[in-house]
C-alpha positions as CSV (number, residue, x, y, z in Angstrom):
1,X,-125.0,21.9,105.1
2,X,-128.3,23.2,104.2
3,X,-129.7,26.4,103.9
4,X,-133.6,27.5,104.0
5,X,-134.0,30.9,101.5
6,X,-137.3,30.8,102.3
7,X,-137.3,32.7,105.9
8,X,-134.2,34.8,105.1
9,X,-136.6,36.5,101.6
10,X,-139.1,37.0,104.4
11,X,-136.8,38.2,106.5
12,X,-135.5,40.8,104.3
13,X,-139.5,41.5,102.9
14,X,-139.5,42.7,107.0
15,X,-136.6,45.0,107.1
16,X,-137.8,46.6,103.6
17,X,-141.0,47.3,105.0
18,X,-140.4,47.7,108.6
19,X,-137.2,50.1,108.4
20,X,-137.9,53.6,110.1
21,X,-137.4,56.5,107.9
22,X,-138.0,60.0,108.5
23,X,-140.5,61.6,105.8
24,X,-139.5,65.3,104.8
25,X,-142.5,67.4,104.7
26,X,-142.9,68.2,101.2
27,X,-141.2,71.2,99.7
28,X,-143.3,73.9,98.2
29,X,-144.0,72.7,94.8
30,X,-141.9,74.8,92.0
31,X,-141.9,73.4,88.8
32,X,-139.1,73.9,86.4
33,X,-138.7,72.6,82.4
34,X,-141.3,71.8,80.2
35,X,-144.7,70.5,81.3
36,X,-146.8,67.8,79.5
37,X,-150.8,68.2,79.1
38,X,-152.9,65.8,77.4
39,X,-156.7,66.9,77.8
40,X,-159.8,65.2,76.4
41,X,-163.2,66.1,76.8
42,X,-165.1,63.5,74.7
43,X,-163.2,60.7,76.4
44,X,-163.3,62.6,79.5
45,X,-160.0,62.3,81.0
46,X,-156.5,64.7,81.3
47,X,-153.1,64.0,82.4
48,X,-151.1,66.4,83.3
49,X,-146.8,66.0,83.9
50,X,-144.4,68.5,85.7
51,X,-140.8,68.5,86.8
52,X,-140.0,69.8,90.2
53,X,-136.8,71.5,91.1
54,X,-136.3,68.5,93.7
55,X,-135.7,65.4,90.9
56,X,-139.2,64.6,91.2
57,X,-142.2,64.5,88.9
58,X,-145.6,66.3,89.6
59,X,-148.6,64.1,88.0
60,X,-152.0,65.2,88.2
61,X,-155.0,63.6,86.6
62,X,-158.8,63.5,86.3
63,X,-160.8,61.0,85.2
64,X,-164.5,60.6,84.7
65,X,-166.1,58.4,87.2
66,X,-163.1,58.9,89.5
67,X,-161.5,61.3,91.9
68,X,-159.1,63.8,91.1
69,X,-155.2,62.7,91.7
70,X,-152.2,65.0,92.8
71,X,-149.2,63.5,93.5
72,X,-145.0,63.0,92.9
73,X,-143.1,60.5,92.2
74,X,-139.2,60.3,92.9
75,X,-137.3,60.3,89.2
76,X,-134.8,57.7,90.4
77,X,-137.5,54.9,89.9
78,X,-139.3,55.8,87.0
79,X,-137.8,53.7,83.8
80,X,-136.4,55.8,81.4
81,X,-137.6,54.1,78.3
82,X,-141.7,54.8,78.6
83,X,-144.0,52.1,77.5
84,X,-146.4,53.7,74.0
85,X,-149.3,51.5,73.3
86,X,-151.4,52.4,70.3
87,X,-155.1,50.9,70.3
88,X,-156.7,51.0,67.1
89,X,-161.1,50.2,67.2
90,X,-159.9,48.2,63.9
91,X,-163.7,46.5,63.9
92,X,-165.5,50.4,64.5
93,X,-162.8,51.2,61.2
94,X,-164.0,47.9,59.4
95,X,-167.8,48.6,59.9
96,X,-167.5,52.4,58.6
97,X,-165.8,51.0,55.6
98,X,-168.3,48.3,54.8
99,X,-171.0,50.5,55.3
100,X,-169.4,53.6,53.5
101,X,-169.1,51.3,49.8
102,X,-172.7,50.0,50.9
103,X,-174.2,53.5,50.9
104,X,-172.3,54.5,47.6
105,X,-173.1,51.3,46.0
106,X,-176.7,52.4,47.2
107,X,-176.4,55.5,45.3
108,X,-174.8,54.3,41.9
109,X,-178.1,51.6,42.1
110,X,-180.7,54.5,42.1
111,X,-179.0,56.5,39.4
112,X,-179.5,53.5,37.1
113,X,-183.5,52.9,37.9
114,X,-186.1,55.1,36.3
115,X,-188.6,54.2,38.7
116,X,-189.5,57.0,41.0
117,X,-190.7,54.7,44.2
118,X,-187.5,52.7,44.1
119,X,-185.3,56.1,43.6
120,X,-187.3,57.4,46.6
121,X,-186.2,54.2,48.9
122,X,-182.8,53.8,47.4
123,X,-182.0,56.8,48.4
124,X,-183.9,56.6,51.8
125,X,-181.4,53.5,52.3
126,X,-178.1,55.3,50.8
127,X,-178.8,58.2,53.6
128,X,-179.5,55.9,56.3
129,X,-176.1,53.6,55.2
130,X,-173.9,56.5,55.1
131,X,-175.2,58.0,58.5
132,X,-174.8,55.2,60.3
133,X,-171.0,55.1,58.0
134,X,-170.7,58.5,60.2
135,X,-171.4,57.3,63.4
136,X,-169.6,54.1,63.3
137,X,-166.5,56.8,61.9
138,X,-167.3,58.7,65.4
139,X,-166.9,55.6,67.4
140,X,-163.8,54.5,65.6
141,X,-162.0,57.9,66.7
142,X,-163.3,57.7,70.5
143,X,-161.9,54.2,71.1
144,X,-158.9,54.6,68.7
145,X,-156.2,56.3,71.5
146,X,-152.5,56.0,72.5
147,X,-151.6,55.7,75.9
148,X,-147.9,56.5,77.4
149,X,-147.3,54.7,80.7
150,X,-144.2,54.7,82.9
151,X,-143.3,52.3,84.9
152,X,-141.0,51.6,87.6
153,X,-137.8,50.1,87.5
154,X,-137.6,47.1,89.3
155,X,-141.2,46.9,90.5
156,X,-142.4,47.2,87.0
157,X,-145.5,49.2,87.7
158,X,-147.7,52.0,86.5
159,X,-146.5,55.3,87.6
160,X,-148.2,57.9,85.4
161,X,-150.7,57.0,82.6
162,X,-150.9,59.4,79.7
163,X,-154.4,58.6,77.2
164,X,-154.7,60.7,74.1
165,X,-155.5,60.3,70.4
166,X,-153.5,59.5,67.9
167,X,-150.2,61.5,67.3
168,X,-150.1,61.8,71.4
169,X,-146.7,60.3,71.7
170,X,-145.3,61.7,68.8
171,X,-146.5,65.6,70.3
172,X,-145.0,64.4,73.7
173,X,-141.6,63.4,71.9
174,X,-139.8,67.0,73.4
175,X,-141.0,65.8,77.5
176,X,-140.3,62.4,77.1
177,X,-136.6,63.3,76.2
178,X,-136.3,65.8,78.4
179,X,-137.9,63.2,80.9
180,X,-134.9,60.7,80.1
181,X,-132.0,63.3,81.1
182,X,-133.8,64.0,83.7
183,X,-134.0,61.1,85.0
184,X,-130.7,59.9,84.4
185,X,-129.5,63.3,86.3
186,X,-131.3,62.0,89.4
187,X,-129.9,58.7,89.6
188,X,-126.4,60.3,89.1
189,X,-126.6,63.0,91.6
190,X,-127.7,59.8,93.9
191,X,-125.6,57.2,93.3
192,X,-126.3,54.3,95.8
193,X,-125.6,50.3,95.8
194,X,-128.3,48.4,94.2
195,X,-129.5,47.1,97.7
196,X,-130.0,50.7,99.1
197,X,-131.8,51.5,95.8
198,X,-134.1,48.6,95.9
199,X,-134.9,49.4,99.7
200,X,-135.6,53.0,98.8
201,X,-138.0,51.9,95.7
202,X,-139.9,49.6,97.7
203,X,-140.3,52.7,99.7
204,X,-141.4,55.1,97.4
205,X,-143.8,52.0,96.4
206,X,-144.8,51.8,100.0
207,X,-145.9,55.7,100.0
208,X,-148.0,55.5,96.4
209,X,-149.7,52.7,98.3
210,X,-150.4,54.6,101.3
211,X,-151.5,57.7,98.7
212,X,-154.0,55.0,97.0
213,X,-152.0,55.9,93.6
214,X,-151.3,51.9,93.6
215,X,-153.7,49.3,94.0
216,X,-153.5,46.3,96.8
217,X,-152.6,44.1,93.5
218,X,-150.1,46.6,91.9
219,X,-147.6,47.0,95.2
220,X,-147.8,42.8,96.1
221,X,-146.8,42.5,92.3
222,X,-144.0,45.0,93.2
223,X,-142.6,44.2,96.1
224,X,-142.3,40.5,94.7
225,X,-140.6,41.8,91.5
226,X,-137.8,44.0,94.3
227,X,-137.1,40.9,96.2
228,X,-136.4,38.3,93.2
229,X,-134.1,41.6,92.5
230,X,-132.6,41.9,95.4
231,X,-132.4,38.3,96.2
């Protein structure tokens, strides 16, 4: 006997997607526990995280260049273990280095000439190095940032995105704990079989879609990760 997986995964892709469901109209919005709020102006972006009395999560961000988001996403599906990324502008670092012990070299050069024309353009040259030290400094801070992204559990995609400087996942140490037991409190209060759960994250997928908080790219990439799971 032989069996063909291929139409029964597409099968079950159907009844994932297809399954009627009745949406609740959303509750009116009351936000309990600590809150999370990363701002920055220079990079022009700020994240802000809530918990709701309801097991969800209340995420609101604004971006330069882009529209304003409000949204919520159910805690059941958010992984508990946040993914912290630190991006240092190592090359921004590197260059403000160089030029910081070219400007001071610079200096120690004009303290040991007696000529006043030369003192005049040494020093010309030790200003000009350590300015542009300065600014490459200034760059080396804007593009040096942590970011703190959750994910979903089985569809493995961005939720939330928190960007901040350095030290921003160490501040948000307190939420991000708090955000575990929260999380694991959901779950438990809902206890359901693995399929059920699957069905009801490629659901909550299926509404960030709709929302536009997932891309076209994001929620194929998802609802292949589910089905391998649920296969």
């Amino acid at each position: 006997m032989r069996f063909e997986m291929g139409p029964a995964i597409r099968a079950e892709h159907i009844c994932l997607e297809s399954d009627e469901f009745i949406v609740a109209e959303r509750p009116r919005e009351v936000r309990v526990g600590p809150a999370l709020k990363v701002a920055s102006r220079l990079r022009g972006c700020e994240t802000e995280l809530a918990f709701r009395a309801d097991h969800h999560l209340a995420i609101r961000t604004r971006r330069r260049r882009e529209s304003d988001r409000d949204y919520i996403v159910d805690l059941r599906f958010v992984e508990s273990e946040p993914v912290t990324e630190r991006r240092i502008a190592w090359r921004c670092w590197q260059a403000t280095a160089a030029l910081v012990a070219l400007g001071v070299l610079g200096s120690w050069l004009v303290s040991q000439v007696s000529d006043p024309r030369w003192q005049h353009v040494g020093l010309q040259a030790s200003i000009g190095l350590l300015t542009a030290a300065f600014c490459a400094g200034l760059l080396g801070w804007y593009r040096t940032r942590e970011i703190i992204e959750l994910r979903s559990v089985h569809g493995a995609v961005r939720l939330a995105e928190v960007t901040g400087g350095l030290g921003c996942s160490r501040a948000a140490g307190t939420f991000l704990a708090e955000l575990r037991r929260r999380i694991e409190a959901a779950r438990s209060q809902a206890a359901q079989s693995k399929q059920q759960f699957l069905r009801d994250e490629m659901r909550e997928h299926h509404r960030l879609w709709n929302e536009g908080v997932l891309s076209d790219a994001s929620y194929d990439a998802s609802k292949r990760r589910i089905l391998q799971a649920h296969a």
